[in-house]
N, C-alpha and C positions, 0 to 999 in steps of 0.2 A: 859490878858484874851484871851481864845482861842474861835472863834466863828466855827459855823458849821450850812450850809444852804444845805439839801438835801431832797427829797421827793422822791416817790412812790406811782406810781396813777396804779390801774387798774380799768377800766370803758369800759365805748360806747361812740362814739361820736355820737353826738344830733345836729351836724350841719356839711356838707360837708366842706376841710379844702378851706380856702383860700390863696393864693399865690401872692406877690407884692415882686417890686425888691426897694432896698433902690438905690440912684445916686450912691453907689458902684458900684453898680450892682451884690450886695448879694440879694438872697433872702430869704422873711423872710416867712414860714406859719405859718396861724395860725387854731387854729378850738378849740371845746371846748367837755368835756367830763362829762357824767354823773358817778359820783360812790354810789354804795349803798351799805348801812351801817344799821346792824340789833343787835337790841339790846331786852332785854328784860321789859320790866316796868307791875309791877302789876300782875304777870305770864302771862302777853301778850307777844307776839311776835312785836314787831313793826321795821317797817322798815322808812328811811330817804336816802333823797337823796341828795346828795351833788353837783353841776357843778364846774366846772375847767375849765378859759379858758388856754391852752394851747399855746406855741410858740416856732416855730422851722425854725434854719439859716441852709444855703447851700444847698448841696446834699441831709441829710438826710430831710429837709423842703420837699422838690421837689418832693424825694421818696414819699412823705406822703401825699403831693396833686396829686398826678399822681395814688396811689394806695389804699388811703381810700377815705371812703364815711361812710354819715351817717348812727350808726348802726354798724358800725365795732367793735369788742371790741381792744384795746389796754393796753397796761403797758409801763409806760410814767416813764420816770427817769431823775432826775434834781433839779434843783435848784427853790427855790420865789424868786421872782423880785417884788420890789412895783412902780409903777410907779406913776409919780404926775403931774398934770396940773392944769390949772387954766381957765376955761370957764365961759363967760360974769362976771368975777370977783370972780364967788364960784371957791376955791380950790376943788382940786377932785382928790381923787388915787382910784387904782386899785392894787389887787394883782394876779399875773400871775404867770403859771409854765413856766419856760425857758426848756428846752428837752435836754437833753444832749445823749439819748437814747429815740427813741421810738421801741418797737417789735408789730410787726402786731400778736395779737393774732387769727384770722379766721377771714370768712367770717360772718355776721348777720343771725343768724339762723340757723347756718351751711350751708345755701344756697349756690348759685354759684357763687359769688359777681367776681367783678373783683381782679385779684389779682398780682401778679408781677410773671415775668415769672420765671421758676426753673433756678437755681443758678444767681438772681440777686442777687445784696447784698444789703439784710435790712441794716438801720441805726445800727450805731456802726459798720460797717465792716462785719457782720453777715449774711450766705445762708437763704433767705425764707425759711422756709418749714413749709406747710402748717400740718403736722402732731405731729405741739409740744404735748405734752400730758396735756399742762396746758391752 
């Protein structure tokens, strides 16, 4: 049986990311993403909103705590992870997107947000530029 675990998120983040090193001394961010999703019921239009927390190792982590904030839209590429623990005796998971790619799509609002200088390289190896068309 052949399995397959990948996802595609575009969203906003709804909370600046956060940055911690493991005793490797990798580090890990993390931050979380709203997407929204419109569908029709009843000949209404209705919209839902879905959160994603997100998580990203190394470089491209750092790139993504050093150059988003909340508010920024992104498209996040990757894998689920479920994670499992066990606090004061309840079991308890979570499921998370792991990043294998994130692209900074603009600033929030098209405003002047901070943004990484011309030709850093976005995660995956990729030049910013602030002029994608999507």
């Amino acid at each position: 049986m052949v399995t397959f675990n990948r996802v595609v998120l575009a969203g906003n983040l709804v909370r600046d990311p956060e940055i911690r090193y493991l005793p490797s001394g990798m580090s890990v961010t993390s931050f979380g993403i709203a997407v929204n999703s419109r569908y029709r019921q009843n000949n209404e239009v209705k919209e839902e909103v879905s959160f994603f927390d997100i998580v990203v190792f190394g470089k491209q982590g750092e790139n993504c705590a050093e150059y988003l904030s909340k508010g920024r839209p992104v498209l996040v590429e990757g894998r689920l992870r479920q994670r499992r623990w066990e606090a004061e005796g309840v079991k308890k998971s979570k499921i998370e997107v792991v990043a294998q790619n994130v692209q900074f799509l603009g600033s929030p609002g098209g405003g002047a947000g901070k943004s990484a200088p011309e030709g850093t390289p976005a995660p995956g190896g990729e030049t910013v530029d602030d002029d994608t068309p999507f």
